[in-house]
Structure formats: structure tokens, C-alpha cells
MMTF fields as JSON, N, C-alpha, C and O atoms, coordinates in Angstrom:
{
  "mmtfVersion": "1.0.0",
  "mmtfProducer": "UNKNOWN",
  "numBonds": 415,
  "numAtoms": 416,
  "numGroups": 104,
  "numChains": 1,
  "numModels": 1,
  "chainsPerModel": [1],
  "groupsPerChain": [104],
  "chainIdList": ["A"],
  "bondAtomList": [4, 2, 8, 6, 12, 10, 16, 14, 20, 18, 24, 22, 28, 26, 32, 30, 36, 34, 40, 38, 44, 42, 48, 46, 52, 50, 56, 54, 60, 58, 64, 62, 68, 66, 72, 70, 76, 74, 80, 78, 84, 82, 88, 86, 92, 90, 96, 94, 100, 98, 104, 102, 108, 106, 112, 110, 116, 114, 120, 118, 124, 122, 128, 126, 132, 130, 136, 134, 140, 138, 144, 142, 148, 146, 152, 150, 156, 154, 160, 158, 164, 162, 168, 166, 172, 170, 176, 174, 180, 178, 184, 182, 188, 186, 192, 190, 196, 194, 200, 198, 204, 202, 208, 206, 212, 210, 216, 214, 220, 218, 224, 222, 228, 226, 232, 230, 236, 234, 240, 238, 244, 242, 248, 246, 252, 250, 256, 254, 260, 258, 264, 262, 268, 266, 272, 270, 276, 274, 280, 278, 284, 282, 288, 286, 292, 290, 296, 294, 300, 298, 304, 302, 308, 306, 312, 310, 316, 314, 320, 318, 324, 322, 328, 326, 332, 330, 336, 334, 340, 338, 344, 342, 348, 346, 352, 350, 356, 354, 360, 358, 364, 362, 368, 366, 372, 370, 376, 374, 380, 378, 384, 382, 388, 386, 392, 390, 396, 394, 400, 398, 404, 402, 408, 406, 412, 410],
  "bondOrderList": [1, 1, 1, 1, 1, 1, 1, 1, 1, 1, 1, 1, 1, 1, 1, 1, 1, 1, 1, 1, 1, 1, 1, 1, 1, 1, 1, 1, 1, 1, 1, 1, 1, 1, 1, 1, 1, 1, 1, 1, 1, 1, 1, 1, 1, 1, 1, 1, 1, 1, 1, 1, 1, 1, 1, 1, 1, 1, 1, 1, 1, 1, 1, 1, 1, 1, 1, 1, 1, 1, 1, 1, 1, 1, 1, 1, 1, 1, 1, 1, 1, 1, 1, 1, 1, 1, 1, 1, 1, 1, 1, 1, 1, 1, 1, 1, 1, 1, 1, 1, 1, 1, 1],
  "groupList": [{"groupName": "UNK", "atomNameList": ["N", "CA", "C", "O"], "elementList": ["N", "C", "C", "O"], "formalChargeList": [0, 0, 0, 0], "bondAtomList": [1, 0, 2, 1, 3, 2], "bondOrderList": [1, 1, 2], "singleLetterCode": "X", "chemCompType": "L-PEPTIDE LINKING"}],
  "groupTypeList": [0, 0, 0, 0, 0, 0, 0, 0, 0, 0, 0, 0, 0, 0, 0, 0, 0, 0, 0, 0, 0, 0, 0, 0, 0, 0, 0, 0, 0, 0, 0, 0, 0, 0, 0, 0, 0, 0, 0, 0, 0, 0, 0, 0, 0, 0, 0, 0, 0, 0, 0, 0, 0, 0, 0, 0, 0, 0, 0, 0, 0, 0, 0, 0, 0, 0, 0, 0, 0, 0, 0, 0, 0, 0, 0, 0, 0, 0, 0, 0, 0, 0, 0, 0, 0, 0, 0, 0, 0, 0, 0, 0, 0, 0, 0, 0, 0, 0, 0, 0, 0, 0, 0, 0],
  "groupIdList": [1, 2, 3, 4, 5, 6, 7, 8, 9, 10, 11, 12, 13, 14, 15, 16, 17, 18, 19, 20, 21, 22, 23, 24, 25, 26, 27, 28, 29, 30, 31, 32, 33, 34, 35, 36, 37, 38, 39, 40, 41, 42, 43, 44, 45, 46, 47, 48, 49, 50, 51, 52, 53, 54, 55, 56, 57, 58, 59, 60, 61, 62, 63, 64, 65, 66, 67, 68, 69, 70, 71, 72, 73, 74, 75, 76, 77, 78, 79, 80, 81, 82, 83, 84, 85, 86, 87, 88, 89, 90, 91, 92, 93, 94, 95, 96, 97, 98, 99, 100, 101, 102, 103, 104],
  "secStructList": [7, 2, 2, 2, 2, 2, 2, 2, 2, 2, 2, 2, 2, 2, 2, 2, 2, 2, 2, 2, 2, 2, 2, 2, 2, 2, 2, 2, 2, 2, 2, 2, 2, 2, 2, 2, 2, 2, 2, 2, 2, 2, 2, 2, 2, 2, 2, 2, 2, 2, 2, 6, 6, 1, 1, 1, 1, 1, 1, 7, 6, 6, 6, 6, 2, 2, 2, 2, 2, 2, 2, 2, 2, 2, 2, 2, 2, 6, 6, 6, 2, 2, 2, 2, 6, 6, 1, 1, 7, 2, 2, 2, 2, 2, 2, 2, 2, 2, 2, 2, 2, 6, 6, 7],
  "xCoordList": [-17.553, -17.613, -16.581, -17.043, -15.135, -14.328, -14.406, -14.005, -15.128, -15.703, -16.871, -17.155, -17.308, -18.655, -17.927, -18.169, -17.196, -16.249, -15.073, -14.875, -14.458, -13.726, -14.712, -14.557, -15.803, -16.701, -17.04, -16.805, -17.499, -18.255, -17.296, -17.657, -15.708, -14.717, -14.849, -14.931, -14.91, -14.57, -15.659, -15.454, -16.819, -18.012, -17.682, -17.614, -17.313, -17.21, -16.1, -16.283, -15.062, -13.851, -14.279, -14.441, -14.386, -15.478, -16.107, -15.83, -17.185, -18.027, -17.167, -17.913, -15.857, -15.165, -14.602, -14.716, -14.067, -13.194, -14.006, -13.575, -15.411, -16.053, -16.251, -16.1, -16.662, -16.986, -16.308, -16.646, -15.176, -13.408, -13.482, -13.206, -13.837, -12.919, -14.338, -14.112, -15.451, -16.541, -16.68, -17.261, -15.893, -15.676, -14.536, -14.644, -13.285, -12.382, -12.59, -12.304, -13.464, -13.909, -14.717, -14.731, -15.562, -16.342, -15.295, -15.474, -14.49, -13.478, -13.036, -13.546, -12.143, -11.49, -12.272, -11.676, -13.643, -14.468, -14.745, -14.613, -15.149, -15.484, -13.907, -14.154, -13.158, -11.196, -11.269, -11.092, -11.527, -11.655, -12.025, -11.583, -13.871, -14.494, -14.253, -14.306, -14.01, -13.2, -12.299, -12.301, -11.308, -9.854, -10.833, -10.611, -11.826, -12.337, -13.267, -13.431, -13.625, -14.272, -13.395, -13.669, -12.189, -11.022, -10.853, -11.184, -10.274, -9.741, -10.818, -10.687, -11.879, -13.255, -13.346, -13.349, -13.414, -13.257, -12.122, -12.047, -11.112, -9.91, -9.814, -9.275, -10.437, -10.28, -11.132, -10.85, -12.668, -13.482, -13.115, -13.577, -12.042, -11.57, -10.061, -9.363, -9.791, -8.907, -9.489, -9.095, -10.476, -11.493, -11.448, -10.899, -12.446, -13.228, -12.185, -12.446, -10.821, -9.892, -9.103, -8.338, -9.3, -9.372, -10.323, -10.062, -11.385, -12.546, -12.076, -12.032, -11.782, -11.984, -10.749, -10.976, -10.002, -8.714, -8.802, -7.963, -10.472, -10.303, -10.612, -11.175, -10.055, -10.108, -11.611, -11.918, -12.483, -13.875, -14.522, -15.511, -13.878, -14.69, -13.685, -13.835, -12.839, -11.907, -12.64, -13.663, -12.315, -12.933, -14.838, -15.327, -15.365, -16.36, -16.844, -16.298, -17.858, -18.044, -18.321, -17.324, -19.474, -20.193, -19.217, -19.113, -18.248, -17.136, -16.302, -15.835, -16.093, -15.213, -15.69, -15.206, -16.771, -17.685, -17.113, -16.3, -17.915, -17.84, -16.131, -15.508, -15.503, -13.71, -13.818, -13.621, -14.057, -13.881, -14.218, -13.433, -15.474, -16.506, -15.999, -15.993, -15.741, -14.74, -13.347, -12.548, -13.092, -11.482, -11.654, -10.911, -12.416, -13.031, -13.775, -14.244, -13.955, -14.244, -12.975, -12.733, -12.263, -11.223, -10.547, -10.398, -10.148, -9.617, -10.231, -9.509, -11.928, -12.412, -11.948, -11.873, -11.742, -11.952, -10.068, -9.544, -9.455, -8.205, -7.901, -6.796, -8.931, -8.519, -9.201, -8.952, -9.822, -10.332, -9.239, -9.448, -7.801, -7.377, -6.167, -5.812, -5.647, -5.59, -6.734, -6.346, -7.641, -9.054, -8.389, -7.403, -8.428, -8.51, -6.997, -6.914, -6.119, -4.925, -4.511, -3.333, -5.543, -5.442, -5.252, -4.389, -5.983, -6.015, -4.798, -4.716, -3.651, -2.622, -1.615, -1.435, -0.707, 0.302, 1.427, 1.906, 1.794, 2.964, 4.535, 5.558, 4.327, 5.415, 5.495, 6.484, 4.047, 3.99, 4.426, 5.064, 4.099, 4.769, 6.18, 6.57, 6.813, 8.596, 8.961, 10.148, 8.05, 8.916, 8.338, 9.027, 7.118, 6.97, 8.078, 8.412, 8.659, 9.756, 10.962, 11.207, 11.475, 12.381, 12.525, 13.61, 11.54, 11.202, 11.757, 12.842, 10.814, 11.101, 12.604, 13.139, 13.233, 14.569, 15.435, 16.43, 15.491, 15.992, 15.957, 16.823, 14.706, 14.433, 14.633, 14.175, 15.445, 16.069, 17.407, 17.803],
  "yCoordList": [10.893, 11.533, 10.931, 10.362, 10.974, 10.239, 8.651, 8.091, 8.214, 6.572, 6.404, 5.365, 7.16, 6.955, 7.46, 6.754, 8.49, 9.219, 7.845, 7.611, 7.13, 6.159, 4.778, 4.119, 4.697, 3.411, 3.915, 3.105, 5.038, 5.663, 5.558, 5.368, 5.68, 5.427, 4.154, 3.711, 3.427, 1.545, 1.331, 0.645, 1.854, 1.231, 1.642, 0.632, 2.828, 3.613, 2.469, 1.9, 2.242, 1.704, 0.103, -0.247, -0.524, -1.776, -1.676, -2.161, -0.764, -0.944, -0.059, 0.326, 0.226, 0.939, -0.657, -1.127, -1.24, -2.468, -3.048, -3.479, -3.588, -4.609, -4.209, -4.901, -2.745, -2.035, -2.617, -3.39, -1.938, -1.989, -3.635, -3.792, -4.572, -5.783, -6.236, -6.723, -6.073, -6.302, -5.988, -6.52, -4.943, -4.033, -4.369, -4.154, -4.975, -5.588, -6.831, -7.116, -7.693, -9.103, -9.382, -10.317, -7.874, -7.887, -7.3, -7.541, -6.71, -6.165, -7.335, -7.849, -8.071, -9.003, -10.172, -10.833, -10.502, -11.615, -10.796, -11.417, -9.274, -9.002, -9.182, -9.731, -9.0, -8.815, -10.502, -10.859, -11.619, -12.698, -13.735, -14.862, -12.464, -13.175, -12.286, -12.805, -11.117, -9.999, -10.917, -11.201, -11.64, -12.209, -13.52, -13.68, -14.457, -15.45, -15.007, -15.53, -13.736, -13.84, -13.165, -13.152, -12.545, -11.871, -13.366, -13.504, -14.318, -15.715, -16.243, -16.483, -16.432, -17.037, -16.245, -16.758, -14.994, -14.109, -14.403, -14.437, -14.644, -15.053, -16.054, -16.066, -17.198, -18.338, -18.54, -19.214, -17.728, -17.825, -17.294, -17.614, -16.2, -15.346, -16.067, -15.664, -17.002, -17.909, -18.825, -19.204, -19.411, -21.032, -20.415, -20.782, -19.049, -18.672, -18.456, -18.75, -17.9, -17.464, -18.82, -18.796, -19.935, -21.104, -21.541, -21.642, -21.779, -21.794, -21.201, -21.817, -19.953, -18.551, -19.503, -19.134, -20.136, -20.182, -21.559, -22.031, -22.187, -23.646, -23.186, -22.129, -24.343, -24.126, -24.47, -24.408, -24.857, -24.658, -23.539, -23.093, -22.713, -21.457, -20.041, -19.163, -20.042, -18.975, -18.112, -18.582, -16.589, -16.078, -15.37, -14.392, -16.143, -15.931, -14.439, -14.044, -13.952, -12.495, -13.169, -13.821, -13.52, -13.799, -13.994, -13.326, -15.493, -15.65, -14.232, -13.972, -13.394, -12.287, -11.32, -10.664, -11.651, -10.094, -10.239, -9.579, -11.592, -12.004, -12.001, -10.954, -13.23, -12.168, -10.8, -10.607, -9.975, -8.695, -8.389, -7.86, -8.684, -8.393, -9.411, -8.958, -10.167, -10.932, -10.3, -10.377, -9.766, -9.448, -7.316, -6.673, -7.04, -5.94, -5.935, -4.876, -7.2, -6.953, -7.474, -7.384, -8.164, -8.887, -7.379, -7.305, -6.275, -5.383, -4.015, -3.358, -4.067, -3.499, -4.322, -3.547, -5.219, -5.947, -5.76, -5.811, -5.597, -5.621, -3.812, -3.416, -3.026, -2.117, -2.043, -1.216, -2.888, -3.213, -4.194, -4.718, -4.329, -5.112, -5.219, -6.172, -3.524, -3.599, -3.784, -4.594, -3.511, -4.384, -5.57, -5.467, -6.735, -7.781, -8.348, -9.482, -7.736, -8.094, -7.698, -7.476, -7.622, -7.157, -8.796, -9.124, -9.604, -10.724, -11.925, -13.092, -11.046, -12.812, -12.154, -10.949, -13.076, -12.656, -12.204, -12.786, -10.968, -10.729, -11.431, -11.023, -12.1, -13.123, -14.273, -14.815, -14.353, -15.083, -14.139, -14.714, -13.192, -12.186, -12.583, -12.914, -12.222, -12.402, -13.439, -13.709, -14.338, -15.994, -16.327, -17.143, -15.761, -16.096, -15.102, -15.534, -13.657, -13.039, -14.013, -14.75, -14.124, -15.042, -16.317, -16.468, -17.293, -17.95, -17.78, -18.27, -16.824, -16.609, -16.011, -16.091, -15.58, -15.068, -16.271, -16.034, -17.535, -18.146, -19.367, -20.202, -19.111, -19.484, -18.882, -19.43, -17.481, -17.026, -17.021, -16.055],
  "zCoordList": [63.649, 62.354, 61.401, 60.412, 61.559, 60.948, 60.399, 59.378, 61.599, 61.328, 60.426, 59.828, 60.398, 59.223, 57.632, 56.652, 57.504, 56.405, 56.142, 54.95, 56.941, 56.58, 55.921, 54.893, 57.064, 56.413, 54.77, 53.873, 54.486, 53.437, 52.484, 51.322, 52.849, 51.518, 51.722, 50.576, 52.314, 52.136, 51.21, 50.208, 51.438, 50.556, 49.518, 48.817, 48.68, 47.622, 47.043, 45.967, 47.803, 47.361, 46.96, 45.791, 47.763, 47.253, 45.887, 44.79, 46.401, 44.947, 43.614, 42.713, 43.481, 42.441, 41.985, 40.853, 42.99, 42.561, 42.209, 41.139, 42.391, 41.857, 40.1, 39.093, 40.301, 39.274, 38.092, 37.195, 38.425, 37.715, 36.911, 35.721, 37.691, 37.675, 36.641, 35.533, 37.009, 36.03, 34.305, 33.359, 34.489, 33.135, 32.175, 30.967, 32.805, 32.705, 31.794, 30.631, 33.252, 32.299, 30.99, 30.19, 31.125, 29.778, 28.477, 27.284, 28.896, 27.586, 27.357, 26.362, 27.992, 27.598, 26.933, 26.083, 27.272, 26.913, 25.145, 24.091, 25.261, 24.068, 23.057, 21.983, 23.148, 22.74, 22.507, 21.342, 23.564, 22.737, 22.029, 21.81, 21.398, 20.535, 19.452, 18.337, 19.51, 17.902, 17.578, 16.381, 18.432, 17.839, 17.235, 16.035, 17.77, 16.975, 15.171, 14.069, 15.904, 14.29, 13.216, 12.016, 13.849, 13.004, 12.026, 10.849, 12.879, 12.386, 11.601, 10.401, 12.24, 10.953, 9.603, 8.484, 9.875, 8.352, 7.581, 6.352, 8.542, 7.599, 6.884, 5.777, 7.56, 6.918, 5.898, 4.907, 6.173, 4.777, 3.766, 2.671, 3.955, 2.859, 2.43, 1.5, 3.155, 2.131, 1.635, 0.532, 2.189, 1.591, 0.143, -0.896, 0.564, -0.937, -1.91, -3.077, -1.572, -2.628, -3.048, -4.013, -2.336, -2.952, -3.976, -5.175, -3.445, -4.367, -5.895, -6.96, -5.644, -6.769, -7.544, -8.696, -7.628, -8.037, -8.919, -9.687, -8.447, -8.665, -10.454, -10.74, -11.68, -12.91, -13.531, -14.722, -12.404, -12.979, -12.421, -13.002, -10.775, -11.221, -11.126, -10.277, -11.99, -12.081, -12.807, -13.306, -13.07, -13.536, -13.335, -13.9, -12.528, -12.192, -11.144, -10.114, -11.759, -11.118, -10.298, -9.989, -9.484, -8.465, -7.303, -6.274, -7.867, -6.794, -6.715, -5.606, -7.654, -7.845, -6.517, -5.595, -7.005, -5.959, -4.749, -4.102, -4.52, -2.876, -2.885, -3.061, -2.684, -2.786, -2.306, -1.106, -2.947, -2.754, -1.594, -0.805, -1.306, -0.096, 0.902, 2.047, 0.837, 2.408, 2.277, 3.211, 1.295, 1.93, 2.493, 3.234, 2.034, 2.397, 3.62, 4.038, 4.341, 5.916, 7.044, 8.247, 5.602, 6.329, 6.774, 7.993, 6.091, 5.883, 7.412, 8.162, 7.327, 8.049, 9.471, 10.424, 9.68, 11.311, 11.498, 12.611, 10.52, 11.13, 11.507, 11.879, 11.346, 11.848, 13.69, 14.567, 13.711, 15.102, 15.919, 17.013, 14.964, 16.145, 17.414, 18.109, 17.35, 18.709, 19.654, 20.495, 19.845, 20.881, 20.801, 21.53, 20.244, 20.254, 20.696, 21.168, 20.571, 20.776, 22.29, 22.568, 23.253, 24.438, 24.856, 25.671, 24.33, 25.319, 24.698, 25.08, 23.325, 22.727, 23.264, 23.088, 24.13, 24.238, 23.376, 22.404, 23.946, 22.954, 22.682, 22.133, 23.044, 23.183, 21.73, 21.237, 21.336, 20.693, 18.971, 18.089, 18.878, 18.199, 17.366, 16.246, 19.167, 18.718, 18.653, 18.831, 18.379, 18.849, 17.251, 16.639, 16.51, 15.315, 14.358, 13.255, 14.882, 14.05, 14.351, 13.396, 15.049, 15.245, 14.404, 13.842, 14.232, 13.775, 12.636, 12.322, 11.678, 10.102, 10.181, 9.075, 10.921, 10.731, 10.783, 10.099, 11.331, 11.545, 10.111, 9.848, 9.396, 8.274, 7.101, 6.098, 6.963, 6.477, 5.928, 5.275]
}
């Protein structure tokens, strides 16, 4: 009786860890494609605020709009980014404060 109740936790226990470790890899795979399209939004929302700045199209609604509307998702995805900050080390953090302090 005990031997079938011990086998019956090994299986349970097995299939929890596989479980576990499956669920894991998919957070982290999803954490580091949020951190890639965090960075792609960013960079379109500096291209364009380049663009916006150039002296043939300053002033322009159209470019104006859009501006708005990339920095308004830029804005929405950074509230998604603890998720994404599961997978950069934090190290790299204090070594960029450091940095600017030292350039201070």
C-alpha cells in the first residue's frame, strides 16, 4: 500500500516539475520578445521624431499624429515592463547608474 502511495507521489512529482519548468520557458521566451518589441517601438518612435524634426517636414499633422500614436504605445508597453525585465540582468542597471555618476 505505501509503495503504490510513494510511486503515485513520484509520478505527480515528475509531472509537476515538467509542468513547472515548461511554463517557465514559455514566460521567459514571451519576457524576451516584449523586451524586443519594447526596443523596436522605441526606435520607431525616435526614427519618426527624427523624421518630425527634419526642416522639410516639421510641423506636419500627419507626422504629428503618428508621433503621438508611437509614443502613446511607447507609453502603453512600458507599463508591461516588469514582464519583460524578468529575463535583463539587473546588473546591467547599476553599472549604467554608475556610469552616469561617474560622468557627472
Amino acid at each position: 500500500m505505501i509503495e503504490a502511495i510513494l510511486a503515485l507521489s513520484l509520478i505527480i512529482n515528475i509531472l509537476l516539475f515538467w509542468y513547472t519548468r515548461n511554463t517557465l520557458s514559455n514566460l521567459l521566451y514571451l519576457s524576451e520578445n516584449l523586451g524586443s518589441l519594447y526596443e523596436l517601438v522605441d526606435d520607431f518612435a525616435n526614427h519618426l521624431q527624427a523624421v518630425y524634426e527634419l526642416e522639410r517636414f516639421y510641423g506636419d499633422q500627419t507626422l504629428g499624429n503618428l508621433l503621438e500614436h508611437a509614443n502613446a504605445l511607447k507609453q502603453v508597453l512600458e507599463q508591461y515592463e516588469e514582464i519583460f525585465l524578468l529575463t535583463e540582468p539587473i546588473e546591467e542597471e547599476t553599472q549604467e547608474e554608475s556610469d552616469g555618476e561617474e560622468e557627472a
